[in-house]
N, C-alpha and C positions, 0 to 999 in steps of 0.2 A: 587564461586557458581558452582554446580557439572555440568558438561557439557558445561564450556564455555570454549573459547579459552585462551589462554595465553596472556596476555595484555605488547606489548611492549612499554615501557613509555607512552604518551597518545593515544598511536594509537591499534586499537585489529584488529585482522584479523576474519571473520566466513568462512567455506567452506557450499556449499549446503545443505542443511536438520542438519545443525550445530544449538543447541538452543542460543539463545541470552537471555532466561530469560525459566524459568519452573514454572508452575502455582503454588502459593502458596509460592513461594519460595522468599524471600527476598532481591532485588537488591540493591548495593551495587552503584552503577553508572547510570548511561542512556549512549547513544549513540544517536552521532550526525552519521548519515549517510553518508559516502564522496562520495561511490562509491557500485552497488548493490542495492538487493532489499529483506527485509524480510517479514512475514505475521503472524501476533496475528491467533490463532484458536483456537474453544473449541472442543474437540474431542468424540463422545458420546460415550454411552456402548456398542452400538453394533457396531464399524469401524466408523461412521459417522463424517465427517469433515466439519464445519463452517468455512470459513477464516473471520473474521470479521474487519480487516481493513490491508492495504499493508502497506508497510513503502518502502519510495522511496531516491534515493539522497536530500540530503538537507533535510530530515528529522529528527526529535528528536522523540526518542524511549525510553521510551515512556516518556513525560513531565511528568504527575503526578505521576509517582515516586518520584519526592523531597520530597513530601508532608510526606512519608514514608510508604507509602502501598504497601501492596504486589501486584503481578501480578494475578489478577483475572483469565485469561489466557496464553497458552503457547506461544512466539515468534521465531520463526526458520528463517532459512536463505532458500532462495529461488534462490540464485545466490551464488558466494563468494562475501565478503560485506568486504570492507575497513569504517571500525567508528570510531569516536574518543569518546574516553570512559571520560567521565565527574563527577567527585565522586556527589552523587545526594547533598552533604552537600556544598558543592562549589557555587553554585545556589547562596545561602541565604547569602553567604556575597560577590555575584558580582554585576558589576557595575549596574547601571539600564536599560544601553543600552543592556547587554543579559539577565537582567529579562525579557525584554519587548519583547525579542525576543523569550523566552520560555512562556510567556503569548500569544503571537500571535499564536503562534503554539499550544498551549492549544485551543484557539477560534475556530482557523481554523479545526483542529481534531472534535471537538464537531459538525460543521456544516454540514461538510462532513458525520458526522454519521447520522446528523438528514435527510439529504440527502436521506442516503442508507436505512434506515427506510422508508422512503415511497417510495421507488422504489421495495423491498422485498415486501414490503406490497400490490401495487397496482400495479406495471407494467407488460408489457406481459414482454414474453424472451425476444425479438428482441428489447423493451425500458431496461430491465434489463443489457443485453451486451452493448447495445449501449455506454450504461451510464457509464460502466466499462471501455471502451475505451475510452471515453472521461476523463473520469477523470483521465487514466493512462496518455495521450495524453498531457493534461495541465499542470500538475505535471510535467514531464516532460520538457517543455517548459519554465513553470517559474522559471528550474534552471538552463537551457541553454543546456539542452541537449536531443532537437530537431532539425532536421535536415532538412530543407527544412517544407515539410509534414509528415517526417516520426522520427517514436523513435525507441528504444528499446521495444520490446515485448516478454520477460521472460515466462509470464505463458505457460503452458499447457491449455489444455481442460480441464483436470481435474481439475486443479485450478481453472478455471475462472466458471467450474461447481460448484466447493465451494464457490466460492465468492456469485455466482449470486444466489444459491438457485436451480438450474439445472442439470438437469442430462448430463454425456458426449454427451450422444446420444443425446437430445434436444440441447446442446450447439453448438456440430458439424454440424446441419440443420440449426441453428440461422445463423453461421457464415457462410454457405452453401446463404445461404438465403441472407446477407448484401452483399456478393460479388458480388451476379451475378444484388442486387441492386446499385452497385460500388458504395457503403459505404464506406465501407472495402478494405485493399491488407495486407495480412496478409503472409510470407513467409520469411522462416532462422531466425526465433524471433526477426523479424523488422516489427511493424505496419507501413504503412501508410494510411494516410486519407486524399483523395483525395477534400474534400468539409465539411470542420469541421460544418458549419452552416446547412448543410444536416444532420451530424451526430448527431448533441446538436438534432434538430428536430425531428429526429427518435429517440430519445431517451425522449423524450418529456419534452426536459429542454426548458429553458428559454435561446435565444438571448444570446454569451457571449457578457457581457460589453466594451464599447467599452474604 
């Protein structure tokens, strides 16, 4: 595929702003994510950028490729990304313990969108960030690479103004705004969250599970 990296035995390398998949174009594998982080986007006529979902460690990029479809949107690298590259026909005759595990990760992707569909839809900024750092914060966490209270924190403003649906400027007063509510500590692209039950709250999630 034109712009991807060179795939050494199972393992591919991406550098920053490297594509992992071009819209329309036919993937040939998926990736499992080891290390890094990329972002699906649709890009409009006039500059305009939508990130419409991350892909984080322990991620599969994207599952429903087996099926054989093409990529609706583009995938780039956000970090350099260590993945292992999976031919999408490999799926269909493995065990059923990684069916199940690229099944789960189909479910879990699907809920996560229905998620961000109603937080674009109805939340303020300050519930829209919120919810962005939450859910990078847990991701995170359920694959063990949280640290105390704190993770890795890759995006920009600018990104996280594409993810959220916000401009730099309202995103820089949002995060102006949760610090000095000590939400937030945001500094060197390492979050921490000082009181995650504060943060689900102002983000106007639901209690995590216990």
């Amino acid at each position: 595929m034109a712009g991807l990296a060179a795939v050494a035995e199972e393992r591919i390398f991406f550098r920053p702003h490297q594509y992992l998949a071009r819209e329309a174009e036919r993937p040939d594998v998926l990736y499992c994510i080891d290390e890094g982080w990329a972002c699906r986007f649709r890009l409009l006529g006039d500059g305009r950028r939508q990130i419409t979902a991350l892909f984080l460690p322990g991620d599969y990029c994207e599952p429903h490729w087996i099926l054989g479809g093409r990529p609706a949107q583009s995938i780039v690298a956000i970090t350099n990304i260590r993945a292992v590259a999976i031919p999408c026909g490999a799926w269909r005759d493995g065990t059923p313990y990684h069916q199940g595990k690229l099944l789960s990760s189909v479910i879990s992707m699907i809920e996560r969108q229905a998620d961000w569909l109603v937080t674009l839809g109805r939340k303020t900024a300050l519930e829209r960030v919120a919810h962005l750092l939450c859910d990078v914060y847990e991701r995170m966490s359920r694959s063990g690479l949280s640290y105390g209270q704190q993770c890795s924190m890759p995006l920009t403003q600018m990104d996280i103004a594409d993810v959220t649906g916000l401009t730099p400027v309202h995103v820089n007063r949002t995060l102006q705004t949760m610090r000095t509510m000590k939400l937030i500590e945001l500094q060197s692209k390492w979050l921490r969250i000082p009181d995650l039950a504060a943060l689900r709250q102002s983000a106007a999630l639901a209690p995590a599970p216990r």
